[in-house]
C-alpha positions as CSV (number, residue, x, y, z in Angstrom):
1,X,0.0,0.0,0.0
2,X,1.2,3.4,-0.8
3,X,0.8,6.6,1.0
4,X,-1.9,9.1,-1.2
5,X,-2.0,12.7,-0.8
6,X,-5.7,13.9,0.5
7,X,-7.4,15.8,-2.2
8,X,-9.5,17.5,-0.1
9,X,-6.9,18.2,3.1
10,X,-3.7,17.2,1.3
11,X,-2.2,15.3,4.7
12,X,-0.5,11.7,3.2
13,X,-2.4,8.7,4.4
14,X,-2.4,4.8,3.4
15,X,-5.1,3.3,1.5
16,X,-6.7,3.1,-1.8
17,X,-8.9,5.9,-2.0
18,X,-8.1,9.8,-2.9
19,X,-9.1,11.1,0.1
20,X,-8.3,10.4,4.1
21,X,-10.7,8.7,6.6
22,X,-11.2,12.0,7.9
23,X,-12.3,13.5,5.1
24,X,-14.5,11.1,3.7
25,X,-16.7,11.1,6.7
26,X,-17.3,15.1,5.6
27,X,-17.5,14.4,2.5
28,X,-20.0,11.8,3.0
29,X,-22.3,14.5,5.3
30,X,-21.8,17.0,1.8
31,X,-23.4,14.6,-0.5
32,X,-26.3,13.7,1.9
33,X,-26.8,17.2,1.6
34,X,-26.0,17.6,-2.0
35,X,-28.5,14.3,-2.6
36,X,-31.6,16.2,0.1
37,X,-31.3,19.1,-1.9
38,X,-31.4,17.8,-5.0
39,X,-34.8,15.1,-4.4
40,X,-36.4,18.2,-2.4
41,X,-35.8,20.2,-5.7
42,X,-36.7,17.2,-8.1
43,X,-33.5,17.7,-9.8
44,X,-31.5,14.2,-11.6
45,X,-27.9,15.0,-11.3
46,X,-27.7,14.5,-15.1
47,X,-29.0,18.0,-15.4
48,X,-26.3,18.9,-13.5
49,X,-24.3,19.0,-16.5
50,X,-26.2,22.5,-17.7
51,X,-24.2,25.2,-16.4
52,X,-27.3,26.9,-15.3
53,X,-28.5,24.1,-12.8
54,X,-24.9,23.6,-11.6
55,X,-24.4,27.4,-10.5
56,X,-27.9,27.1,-8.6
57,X,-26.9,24.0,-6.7
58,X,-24.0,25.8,-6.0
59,X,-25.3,28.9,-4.9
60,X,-28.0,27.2,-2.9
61,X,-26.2,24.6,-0.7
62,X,-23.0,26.9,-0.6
63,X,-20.6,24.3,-1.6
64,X,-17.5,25.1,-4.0
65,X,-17.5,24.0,-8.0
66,X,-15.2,22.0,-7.3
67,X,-16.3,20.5,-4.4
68,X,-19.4,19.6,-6.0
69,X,-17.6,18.4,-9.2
70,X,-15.5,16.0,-7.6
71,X,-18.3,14.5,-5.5
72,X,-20.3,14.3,-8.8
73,X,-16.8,12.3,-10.6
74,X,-15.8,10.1,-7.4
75,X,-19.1,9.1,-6.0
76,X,-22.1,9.4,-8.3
77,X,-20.5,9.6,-11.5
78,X,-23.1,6.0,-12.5
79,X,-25.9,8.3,-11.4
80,X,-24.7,10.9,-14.3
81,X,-23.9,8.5,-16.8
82,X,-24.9,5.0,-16.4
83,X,-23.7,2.0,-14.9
84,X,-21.4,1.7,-18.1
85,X,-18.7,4.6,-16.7
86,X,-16.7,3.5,-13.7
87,X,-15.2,6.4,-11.7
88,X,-11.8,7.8,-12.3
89,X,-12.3,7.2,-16.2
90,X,-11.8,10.0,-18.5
91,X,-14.7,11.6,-19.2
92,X,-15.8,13.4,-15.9
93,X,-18.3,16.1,-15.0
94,X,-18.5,19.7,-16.4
């Protein structure tokens, strides 16, 4: 196992995923959010991918782009675009 830099607090931890224990239990809290707001809304996060629906989620729940953007690309990416795409493949997100 080699030691990965956090993406989201950039401390060096051992594992297989991007992120550190730590930070996925936040992260994990952000997309509850991110998944409230959008069924409360009625929005698919394939409409996401319009510029105009992306801004108002981010306006809305306060979060960063990028914040959202990752979540989208690590996490819910087979919500986006099918079971077919498997995270960390090329395409991504916006």
């Amino acid at each position: 196992m080699e030691a990965k830099k956090c993406l989201r607090c950039g401390i060096f931890h051992l594992g297989t995923e991007d992120i550190c224990k730590t930070c996925k239990e936040s992260d994990m809290k952000d997309i509850a959010k991110l998944n409230s707001f959008m069924d409360y809304n009625g929005l698919e996060f394939s409409e996401l991918k319009e510029k105009e629906a992306f801004d108002k989620v981010v306006f809305e729940l306060g979060m960063s782009s990028e914040k959202i953007t990752r979540y989208m690309n690590t996490y819910i990416k087979d919500e986006v675009y099918g079971d077919s795409i498997k995270k960390n493949e090329e395409s991504e997100i916006i």
